[in-house]
N, CA, C and O atoms as CSV, one atom per row, in Angstrom:
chain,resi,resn,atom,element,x,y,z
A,1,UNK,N,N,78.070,81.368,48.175
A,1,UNK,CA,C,78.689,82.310,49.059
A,1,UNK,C,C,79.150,81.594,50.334
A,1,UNK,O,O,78.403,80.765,50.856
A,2,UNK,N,N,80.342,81.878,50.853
A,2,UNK,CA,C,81.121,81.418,51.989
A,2,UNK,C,C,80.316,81.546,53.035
A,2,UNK,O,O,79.704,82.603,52.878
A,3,UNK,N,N,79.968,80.983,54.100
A,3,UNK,CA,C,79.590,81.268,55.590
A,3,UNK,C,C,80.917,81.517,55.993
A,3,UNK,O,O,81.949,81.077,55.488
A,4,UNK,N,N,80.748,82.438,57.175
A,4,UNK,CA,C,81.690,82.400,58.273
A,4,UNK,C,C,80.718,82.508,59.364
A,4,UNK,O,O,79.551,82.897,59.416
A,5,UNK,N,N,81.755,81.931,60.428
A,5,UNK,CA,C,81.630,81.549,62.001
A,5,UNK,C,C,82.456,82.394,62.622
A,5,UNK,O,O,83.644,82.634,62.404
A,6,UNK,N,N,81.366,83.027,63.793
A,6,UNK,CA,C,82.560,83.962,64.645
A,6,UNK,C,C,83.440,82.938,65.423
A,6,UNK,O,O,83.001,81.798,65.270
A,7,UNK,N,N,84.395,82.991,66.102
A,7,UNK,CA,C,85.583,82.109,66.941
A,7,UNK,C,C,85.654,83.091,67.571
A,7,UNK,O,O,85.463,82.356,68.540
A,8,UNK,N,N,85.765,84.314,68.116
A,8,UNK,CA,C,86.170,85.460,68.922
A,8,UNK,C,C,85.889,86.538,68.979
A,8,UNK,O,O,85.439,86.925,67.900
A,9,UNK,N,N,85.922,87.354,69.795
A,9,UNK,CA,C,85.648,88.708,70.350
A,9,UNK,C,C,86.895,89.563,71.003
A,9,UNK,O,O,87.308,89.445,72.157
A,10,UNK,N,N,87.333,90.341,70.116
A,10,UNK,CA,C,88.335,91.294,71.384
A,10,UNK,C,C,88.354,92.529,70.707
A,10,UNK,O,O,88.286,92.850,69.521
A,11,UNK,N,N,88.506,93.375,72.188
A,11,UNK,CA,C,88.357,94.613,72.255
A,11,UNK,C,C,89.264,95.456,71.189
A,11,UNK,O,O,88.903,96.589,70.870
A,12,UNK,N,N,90.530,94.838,70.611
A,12,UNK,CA,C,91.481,95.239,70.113
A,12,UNK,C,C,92.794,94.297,68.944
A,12,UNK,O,O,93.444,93.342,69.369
A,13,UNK,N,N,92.862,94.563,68.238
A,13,UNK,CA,C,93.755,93.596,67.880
A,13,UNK,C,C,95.618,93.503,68.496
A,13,UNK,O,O,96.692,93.911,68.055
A,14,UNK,N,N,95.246,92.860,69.515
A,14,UNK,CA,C,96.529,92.696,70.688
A,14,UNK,C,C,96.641,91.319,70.379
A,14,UNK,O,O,95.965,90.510,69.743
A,15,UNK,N,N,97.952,91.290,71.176
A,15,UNK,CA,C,98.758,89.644,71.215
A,15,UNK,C,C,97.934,88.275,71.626
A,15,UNK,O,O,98.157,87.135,71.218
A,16,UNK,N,N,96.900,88.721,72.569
A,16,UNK,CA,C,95.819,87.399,72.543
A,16,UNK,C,C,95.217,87.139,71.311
A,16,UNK,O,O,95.344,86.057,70.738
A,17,UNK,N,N,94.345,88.400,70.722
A,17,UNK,CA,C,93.668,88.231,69.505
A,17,UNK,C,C,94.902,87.254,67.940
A,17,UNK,O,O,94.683,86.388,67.092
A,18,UNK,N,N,96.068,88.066,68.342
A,18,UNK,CA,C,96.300,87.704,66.913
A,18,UNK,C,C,97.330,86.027,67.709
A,18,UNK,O,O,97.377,85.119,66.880
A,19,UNK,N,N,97.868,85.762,68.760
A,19,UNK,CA,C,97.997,84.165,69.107
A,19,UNK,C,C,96.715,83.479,68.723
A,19,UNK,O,O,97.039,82.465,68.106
A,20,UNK,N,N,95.426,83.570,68.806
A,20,UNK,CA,C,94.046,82.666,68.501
A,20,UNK,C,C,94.188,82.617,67.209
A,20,UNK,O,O,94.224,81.448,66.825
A,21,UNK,N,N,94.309,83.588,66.144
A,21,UNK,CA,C,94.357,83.342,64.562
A,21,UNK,C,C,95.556,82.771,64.061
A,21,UNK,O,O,95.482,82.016,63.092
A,22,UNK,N,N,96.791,83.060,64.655
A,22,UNK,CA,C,97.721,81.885,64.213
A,22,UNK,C,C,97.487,80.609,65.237
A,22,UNK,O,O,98.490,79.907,65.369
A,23,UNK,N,N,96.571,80.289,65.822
A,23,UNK,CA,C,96.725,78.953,66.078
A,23,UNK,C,C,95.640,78.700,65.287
A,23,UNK,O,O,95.994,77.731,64.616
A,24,UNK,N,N,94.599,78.977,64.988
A,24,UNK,CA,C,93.518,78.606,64.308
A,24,UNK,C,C,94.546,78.445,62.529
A,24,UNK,O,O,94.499,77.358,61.952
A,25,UNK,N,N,95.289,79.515,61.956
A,25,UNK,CA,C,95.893,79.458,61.261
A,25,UNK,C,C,96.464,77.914,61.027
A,25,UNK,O,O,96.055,77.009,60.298
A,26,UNK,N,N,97.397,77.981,61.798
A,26,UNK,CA,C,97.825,76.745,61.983
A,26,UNK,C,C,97.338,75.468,61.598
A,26,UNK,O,O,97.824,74.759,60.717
A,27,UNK,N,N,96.051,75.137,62.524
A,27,UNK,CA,C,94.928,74.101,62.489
A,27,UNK,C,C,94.602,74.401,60.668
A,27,UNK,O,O,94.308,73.398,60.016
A,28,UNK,N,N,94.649,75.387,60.130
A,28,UNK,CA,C,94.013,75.419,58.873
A,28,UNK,C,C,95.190,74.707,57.532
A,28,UNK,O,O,94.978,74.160,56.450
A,29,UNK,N,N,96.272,75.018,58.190
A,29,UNK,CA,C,97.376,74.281,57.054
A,29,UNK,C,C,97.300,72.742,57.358
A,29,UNK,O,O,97.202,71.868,56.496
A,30,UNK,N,N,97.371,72.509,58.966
A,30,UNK,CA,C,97.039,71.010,58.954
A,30,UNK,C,C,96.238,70.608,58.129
A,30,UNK,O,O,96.590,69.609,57.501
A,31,UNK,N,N,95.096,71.114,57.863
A,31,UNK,CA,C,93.917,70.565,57.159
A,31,UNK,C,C,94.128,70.405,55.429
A,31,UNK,O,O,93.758,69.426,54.781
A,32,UNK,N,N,94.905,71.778,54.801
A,32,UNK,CA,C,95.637,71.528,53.626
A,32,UNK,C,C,94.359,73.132,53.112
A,32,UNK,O,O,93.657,73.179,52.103
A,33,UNK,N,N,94.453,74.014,54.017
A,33,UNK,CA,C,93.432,75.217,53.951
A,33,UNK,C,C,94.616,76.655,53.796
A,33,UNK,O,O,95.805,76.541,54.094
A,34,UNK,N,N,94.148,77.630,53.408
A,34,UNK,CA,C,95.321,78.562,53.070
A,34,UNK,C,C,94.026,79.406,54.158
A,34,UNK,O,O,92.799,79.502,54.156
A,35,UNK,N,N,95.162,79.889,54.999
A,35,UNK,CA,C,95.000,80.898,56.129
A,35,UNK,C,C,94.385,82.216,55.495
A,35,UNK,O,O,93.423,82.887,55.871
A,36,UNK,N,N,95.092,82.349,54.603
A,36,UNK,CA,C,94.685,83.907,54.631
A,36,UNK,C,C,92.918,84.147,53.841
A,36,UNK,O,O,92.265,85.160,53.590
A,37,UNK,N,N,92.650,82.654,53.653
A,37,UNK,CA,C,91.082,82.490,52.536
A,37,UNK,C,C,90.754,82.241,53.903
A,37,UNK,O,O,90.842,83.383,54.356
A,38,UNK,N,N,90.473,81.602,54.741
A,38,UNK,CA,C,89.203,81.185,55.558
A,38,UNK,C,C,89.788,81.769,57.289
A,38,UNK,O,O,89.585,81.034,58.256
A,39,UNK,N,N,90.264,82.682,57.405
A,39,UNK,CA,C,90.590,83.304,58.458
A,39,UNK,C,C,90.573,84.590,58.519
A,39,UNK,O,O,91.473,85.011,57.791
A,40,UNK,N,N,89.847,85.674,59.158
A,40,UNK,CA,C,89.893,87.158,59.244
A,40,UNK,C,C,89.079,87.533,60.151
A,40,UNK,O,O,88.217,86.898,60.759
A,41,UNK,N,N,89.468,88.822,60.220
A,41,UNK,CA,C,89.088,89.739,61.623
A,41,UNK,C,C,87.830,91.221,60.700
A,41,UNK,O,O,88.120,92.024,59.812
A,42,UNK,N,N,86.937,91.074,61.200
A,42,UNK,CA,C,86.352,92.172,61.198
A,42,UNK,C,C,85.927,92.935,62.250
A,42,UNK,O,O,85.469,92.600,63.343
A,43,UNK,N,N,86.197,94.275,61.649
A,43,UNK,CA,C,85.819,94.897,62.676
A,43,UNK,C,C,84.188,95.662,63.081
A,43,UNK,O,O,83.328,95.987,62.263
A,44,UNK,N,N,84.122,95.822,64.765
A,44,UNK,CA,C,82.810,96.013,64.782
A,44,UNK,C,C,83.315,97.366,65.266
A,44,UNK,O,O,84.326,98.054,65.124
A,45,UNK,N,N,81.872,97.448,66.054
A,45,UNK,CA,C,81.353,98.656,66.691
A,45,UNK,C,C,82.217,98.692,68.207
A,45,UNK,O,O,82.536,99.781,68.683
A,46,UNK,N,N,82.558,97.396,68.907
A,46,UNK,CA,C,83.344,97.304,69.860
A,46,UNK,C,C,84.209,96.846,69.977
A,46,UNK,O,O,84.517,96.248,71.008
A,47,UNK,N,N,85.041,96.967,68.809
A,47,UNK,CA,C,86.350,96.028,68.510
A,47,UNK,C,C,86.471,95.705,67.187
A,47,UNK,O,O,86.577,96.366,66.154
A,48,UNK,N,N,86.414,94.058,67.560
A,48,UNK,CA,C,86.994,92.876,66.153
A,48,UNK,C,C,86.372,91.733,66.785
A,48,UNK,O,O,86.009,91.489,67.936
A,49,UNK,N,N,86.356,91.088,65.657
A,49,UNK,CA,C,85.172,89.262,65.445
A,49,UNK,C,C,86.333,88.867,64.501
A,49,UNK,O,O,86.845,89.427,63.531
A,50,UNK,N,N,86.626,87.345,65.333
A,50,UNK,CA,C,87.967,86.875,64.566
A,50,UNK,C,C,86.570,85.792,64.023
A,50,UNK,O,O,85.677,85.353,64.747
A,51,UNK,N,N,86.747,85.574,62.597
A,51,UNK,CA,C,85.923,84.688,61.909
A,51,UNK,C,C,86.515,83.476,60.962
A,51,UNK,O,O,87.087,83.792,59.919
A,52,UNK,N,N,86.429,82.606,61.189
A,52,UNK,CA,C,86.713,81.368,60.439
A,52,UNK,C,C,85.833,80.827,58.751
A,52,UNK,O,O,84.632,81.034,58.924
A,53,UNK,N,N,86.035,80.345,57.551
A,53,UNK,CA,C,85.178,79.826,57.106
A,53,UNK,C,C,84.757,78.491,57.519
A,53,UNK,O,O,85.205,77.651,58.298
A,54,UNK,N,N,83.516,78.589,56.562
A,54,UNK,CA,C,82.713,77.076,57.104
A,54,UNK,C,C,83.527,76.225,57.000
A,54,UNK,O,O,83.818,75.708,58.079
A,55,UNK,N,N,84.298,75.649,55.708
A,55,UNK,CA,C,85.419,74.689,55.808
A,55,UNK,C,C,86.125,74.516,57.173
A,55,UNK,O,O,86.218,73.516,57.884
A,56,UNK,N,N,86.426,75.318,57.278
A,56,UNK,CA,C,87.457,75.245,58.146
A,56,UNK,C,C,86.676,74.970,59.877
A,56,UNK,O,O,87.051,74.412,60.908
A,57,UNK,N,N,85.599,75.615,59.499
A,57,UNK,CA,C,85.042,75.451,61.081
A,57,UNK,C,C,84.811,74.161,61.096
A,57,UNK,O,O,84.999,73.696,62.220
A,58,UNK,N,N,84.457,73.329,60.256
A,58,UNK,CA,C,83.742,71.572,59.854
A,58,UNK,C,C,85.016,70.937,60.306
A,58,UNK,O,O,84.942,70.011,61.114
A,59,UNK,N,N,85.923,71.252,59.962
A,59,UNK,CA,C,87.618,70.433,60.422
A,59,UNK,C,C,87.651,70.643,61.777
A,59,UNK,O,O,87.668,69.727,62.599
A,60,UNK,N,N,87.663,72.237,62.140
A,60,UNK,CA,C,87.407,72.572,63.635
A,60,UNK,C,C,86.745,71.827,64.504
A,60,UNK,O,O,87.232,71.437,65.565
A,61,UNK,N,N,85.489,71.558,64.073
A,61,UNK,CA,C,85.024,70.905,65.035
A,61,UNK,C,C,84.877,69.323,65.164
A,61,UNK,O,O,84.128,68.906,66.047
A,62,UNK,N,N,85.421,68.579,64.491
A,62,UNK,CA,C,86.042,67.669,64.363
A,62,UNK,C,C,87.074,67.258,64.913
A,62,UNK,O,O,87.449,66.130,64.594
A,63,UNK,N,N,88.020,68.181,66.105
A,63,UNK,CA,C,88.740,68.014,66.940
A,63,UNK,C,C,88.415,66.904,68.074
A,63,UNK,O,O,89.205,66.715,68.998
C-alpha cells in the first residue's frame, strides 16, 4: 500500500492551492512520475491536504 505525505493545508481549493500541485506536478514529470498517481487533494474537516506519494516525496526531498 502507497504512503502519502501531506505537502499542504488550505482552507479551499483556490489558485494558491492548485499553483503548489502543478508545481509539485511538474517536479513529478521531471522525475518520469505521472501526476495524476502520486498527487491529490483530500478533503478534511477544514478544507483540503494536498498529498504527495512516497515516490515522489523521496525525489522531493532530494532537492
Amino acid at each position: 500500500m502507497t504512503q502519502w505525505i501531506e505537502m499542504g493545508k488550505f482552507a479551499e481549493l483556490d489558485e494558491t492551492a492548485k499553483k503548489e500541485a502543478n508545481r509539485l506536478a511538474e517536479y513529478a514529470i521531471d522525475v518520469a512520475l505521472d501526476p495524476s498517481k502520486v498527487i491529490r487533494f483530500e478533503e478534511t474537516e477544514k478544507g483540503f491536504r494536498l498529498m504527495i506519494d512516497e515516490d515522489l516525496y523521496t525525489f522531493y526531498q532530494g532537492i
